[in-house]
Backbone as XML, in Angstrom:
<?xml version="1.0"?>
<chain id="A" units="angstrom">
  <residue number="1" name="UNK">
    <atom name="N" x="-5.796" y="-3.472" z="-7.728"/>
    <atom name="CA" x="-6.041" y="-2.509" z="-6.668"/>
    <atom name="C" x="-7.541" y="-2.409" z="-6.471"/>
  </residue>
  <residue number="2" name="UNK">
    <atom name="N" x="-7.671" y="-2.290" z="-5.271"/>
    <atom name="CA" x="-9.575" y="-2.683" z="-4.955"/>
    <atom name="C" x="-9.942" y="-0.886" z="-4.757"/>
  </residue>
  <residue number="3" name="UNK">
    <atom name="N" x="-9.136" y="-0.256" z="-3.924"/>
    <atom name="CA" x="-9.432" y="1.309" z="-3.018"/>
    <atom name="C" x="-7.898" y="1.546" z="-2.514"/>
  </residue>
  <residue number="4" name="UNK">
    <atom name="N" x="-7.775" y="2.910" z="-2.911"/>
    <atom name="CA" x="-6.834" y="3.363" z="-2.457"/>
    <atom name="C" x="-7.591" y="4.886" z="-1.589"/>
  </residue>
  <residue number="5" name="UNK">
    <atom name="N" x="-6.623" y="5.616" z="-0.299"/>
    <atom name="CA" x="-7.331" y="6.952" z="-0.345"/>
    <atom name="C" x="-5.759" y="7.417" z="0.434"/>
  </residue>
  <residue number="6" name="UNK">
    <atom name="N" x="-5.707" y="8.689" z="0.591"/>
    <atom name="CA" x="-4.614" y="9.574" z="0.687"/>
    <atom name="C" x="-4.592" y="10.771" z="1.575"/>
  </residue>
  <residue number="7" name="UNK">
    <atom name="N" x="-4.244" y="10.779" z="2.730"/>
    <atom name="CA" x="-5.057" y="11.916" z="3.542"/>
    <atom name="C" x="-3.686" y="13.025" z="3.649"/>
  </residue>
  <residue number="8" name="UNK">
    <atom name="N" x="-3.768" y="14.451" z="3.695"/>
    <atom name="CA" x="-2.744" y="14.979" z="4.389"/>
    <atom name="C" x="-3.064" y="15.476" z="6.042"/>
  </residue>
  <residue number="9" name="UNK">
    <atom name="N" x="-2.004" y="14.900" z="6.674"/>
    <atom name="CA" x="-2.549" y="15.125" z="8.114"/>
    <atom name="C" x="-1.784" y="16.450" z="8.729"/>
  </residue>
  <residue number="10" name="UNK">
    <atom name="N" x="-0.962" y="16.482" z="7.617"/>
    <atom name="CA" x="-0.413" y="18.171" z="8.327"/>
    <atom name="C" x="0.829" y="18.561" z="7.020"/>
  </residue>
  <residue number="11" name="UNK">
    <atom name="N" x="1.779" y="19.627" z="7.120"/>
    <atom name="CA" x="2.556" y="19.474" z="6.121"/>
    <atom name="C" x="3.468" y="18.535" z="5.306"/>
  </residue>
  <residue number="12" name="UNK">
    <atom name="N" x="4.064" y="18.221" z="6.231"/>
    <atom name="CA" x="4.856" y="17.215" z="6.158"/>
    <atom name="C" x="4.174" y="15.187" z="6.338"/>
  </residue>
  <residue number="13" name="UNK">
    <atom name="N" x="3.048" y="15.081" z="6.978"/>
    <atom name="CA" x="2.663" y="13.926" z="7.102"/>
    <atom name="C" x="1.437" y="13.633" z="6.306"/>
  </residue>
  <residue number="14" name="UNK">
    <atom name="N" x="1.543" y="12.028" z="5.921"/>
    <atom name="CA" x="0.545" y="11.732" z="4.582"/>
    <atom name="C" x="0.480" y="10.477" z="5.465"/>
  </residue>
  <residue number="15" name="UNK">
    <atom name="N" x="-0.839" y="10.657" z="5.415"/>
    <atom name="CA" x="-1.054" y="8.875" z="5.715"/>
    <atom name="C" x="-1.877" y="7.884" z="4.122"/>
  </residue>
  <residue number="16" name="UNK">
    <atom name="N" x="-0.869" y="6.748" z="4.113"/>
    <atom name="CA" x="-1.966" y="6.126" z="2.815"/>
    <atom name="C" x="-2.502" y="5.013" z="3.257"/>
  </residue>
  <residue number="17" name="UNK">
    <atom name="N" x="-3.407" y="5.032" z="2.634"/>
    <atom name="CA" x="-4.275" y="3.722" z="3.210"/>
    <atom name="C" x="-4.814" y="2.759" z="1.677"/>
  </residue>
  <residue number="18" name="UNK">
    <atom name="N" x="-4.415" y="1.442" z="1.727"/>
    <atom name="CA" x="-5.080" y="0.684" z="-0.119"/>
    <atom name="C" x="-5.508" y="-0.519" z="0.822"/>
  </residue>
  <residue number="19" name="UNK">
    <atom name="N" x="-6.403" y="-1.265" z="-0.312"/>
    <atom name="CA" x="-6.670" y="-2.739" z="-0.249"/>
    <atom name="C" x="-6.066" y="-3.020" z="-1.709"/>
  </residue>
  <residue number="20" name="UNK">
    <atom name="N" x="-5.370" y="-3.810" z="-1.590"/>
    <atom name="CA" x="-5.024" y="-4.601" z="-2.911"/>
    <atom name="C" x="-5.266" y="-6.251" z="-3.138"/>
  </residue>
  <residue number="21" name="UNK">
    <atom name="N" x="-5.482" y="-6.599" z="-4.402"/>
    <atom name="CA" x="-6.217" y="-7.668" z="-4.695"/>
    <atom name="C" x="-4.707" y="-8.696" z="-4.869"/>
  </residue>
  <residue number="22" name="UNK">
    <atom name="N" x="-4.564" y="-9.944" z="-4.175"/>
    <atom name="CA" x="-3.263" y="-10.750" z="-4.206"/>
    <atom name="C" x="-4.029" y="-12.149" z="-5.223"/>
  </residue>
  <residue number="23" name="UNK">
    <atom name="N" x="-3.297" y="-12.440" z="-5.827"/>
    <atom name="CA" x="-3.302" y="-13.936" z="-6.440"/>
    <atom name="C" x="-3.557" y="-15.092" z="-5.688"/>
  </residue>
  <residue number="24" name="UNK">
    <atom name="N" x="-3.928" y="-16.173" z="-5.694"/>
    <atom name="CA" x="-4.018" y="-16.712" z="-4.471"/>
    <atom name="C" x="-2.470" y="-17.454" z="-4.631"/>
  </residue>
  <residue number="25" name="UNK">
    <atom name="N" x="-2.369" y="-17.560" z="-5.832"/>
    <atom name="CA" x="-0.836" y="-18.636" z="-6.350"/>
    <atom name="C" x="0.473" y="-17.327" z="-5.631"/>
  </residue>
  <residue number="26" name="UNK">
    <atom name="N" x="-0.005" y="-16.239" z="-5.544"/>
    <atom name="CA" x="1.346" y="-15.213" z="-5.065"/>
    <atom name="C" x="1.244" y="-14.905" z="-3.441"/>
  </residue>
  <residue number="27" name="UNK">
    <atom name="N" x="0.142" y="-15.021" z="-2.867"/>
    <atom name="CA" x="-0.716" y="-15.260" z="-1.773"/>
    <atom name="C" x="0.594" y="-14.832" z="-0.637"/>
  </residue>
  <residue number="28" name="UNK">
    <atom name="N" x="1.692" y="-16.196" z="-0.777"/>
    <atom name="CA" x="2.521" y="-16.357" z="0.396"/>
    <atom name="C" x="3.224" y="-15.370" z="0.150"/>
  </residue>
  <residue number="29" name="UNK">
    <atom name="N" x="3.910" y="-14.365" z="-0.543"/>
    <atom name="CA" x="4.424" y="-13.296" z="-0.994"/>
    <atom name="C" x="4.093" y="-11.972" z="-0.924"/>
  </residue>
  <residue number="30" name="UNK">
    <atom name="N" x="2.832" y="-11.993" z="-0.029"/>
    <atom name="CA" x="1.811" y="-10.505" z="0.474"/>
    <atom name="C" x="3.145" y="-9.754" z="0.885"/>
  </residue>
  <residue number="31" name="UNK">
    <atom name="N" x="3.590" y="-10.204" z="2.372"/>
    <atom name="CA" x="4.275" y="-9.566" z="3.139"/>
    <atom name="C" x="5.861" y="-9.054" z="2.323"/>
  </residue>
  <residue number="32" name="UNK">
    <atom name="N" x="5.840" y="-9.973" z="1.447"/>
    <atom name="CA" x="7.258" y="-8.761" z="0.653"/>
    <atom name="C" x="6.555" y="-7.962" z="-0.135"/>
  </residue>
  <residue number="33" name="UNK">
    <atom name="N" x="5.453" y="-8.312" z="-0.984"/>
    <atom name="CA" x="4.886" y="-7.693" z="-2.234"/>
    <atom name="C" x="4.504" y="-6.007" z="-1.129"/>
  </residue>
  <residue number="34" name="UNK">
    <atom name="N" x="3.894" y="-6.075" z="-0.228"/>
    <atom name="CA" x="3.683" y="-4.410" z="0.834"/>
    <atom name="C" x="5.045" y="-3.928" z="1.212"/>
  </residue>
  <residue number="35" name="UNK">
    <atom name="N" x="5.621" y="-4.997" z="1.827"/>
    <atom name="CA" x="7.217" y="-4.306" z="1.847"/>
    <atom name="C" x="7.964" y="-3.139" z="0.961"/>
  </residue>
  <residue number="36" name="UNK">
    <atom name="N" x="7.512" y="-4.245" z="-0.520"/>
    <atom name="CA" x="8.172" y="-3.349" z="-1.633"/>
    <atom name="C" x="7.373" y="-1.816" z="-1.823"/>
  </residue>
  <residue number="37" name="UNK">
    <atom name="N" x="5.743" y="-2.052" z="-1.826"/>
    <atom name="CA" x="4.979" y="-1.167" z="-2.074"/>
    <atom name="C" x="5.715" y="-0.317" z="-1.348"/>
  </residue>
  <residue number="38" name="UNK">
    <atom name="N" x="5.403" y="-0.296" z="0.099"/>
    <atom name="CA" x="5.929" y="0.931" z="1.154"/>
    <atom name="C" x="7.331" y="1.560" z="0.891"/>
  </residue>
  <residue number="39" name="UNK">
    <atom name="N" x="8.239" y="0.837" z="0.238"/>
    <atom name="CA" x="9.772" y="1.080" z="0.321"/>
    <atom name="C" x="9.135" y="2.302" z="-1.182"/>
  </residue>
  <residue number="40" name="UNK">
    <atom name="N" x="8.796" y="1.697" z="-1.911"/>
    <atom name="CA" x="8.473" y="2.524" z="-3.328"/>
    <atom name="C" x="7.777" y="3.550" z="-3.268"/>
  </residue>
  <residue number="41" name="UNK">
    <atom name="N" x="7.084" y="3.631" z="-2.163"/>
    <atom name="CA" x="6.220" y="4.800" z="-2.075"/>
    <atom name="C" x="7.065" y="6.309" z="-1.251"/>
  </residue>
  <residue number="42" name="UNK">
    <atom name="N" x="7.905" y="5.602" z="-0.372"/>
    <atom name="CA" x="9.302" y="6.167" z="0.294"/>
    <atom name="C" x="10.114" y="6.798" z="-0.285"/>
  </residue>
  <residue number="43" name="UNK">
    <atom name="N" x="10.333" y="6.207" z="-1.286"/>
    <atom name="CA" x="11.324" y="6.218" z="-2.349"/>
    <atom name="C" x="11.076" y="7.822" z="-3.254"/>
  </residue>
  <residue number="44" name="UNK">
    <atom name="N" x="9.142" y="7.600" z="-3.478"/>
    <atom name="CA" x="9.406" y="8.444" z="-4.238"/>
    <atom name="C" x="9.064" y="9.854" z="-4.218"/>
  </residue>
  <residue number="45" name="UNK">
    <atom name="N" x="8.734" y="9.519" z="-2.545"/>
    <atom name="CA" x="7.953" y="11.231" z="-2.263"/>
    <atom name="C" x="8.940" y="11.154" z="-0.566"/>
  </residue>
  <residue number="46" name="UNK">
    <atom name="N" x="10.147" y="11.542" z="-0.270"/>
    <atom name="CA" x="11.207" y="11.312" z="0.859"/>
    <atom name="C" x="10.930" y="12.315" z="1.655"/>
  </residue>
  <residue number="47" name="UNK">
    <atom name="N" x="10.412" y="13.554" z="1.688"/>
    <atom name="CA" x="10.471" y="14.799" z="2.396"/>
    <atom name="C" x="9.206" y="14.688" z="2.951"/>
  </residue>
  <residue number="48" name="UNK">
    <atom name="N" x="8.184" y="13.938" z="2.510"/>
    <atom name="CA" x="6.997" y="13.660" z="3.884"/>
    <atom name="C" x="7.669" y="12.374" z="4.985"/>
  </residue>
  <residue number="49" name="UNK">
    <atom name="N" x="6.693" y="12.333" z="6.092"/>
    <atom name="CA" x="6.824" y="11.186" z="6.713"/>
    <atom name="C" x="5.391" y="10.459" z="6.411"/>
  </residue>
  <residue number="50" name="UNK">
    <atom name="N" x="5.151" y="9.225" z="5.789"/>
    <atom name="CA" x="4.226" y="8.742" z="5.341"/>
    <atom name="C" x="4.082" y="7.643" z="6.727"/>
  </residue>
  <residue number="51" name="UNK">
    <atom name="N" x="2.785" y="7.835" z="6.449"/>
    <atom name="CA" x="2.044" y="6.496" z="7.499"/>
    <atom name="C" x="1.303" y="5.529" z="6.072"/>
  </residue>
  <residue number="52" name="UNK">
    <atom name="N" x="1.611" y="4.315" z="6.250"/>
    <atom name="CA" x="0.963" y="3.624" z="5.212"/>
    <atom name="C" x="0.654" y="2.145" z="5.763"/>
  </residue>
  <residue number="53" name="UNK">
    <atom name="N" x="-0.516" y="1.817" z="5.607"/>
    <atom name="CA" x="-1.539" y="0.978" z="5.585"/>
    <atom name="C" x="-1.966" y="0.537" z="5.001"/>
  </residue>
  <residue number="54" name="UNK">
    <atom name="N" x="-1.628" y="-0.905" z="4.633"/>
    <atom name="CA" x="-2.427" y="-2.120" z="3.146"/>
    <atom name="C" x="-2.218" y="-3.069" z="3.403"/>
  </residue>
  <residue number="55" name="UNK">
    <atom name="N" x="-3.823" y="-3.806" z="3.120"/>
    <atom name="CA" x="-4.123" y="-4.614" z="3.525"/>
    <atom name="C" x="-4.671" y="-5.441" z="2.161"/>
  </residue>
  <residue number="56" name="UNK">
    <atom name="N" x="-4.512" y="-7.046" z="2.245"/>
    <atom name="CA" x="-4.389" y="-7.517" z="1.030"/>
    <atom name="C" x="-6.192" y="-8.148" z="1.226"/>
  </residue>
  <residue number="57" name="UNK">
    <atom name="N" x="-6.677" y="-8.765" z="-0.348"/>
    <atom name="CA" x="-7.671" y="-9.477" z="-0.295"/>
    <atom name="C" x="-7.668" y="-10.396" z="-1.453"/>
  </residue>
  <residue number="58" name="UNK">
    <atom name="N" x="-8.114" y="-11.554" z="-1.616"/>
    <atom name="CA" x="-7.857" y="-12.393" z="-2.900"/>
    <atom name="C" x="-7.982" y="-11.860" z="-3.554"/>
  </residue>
  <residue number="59" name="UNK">
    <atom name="N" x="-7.833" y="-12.136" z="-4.770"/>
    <atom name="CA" x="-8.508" y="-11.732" z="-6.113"/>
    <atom name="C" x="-9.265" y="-12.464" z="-6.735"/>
  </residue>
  <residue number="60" name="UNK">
    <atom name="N" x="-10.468" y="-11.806" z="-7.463"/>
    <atom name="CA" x="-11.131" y="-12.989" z="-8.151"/>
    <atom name="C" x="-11.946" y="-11.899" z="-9.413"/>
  </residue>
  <residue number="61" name="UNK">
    <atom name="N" x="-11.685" y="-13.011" z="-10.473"/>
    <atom name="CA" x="-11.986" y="-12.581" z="-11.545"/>
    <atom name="C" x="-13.102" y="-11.430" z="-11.595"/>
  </residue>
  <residue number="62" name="UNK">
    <atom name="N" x="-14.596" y="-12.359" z="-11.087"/>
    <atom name="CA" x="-15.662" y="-11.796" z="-11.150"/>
    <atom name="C" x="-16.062" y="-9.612" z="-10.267"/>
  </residue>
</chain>
């Protein structure tokens, strides 16, 4: 995970916003690997309506 941040935009609505760091070998797998994120994040807070936003970037050791 590079930055994550978390806003509340009113009672009920959360917008999240991350950059996360992808493998380059898992690379082709972004678009399920956010899928899952978003479904999990759904999952575990149901009584907001979340806006969520992530966006991937390689990873590298250094």
């Amino acid at each position: 995970m590079i930055d994550i941040k978390i806003l509340h935009l009113s009672a009920i609505d959360i917008l999240v916003t991350a950059k996360i760091e992808v493998d380059t070998l898992c690379i082709k797998y972004s678009v399920q690997l956010i899928n899952q994120i978003e479904a999990d994040i759904r999952e575990k807070i149901p009584v907001y309506k979340i806006y969520i936003y992530i966006e991937t970037d390689l990873y590298r050791e250094n």
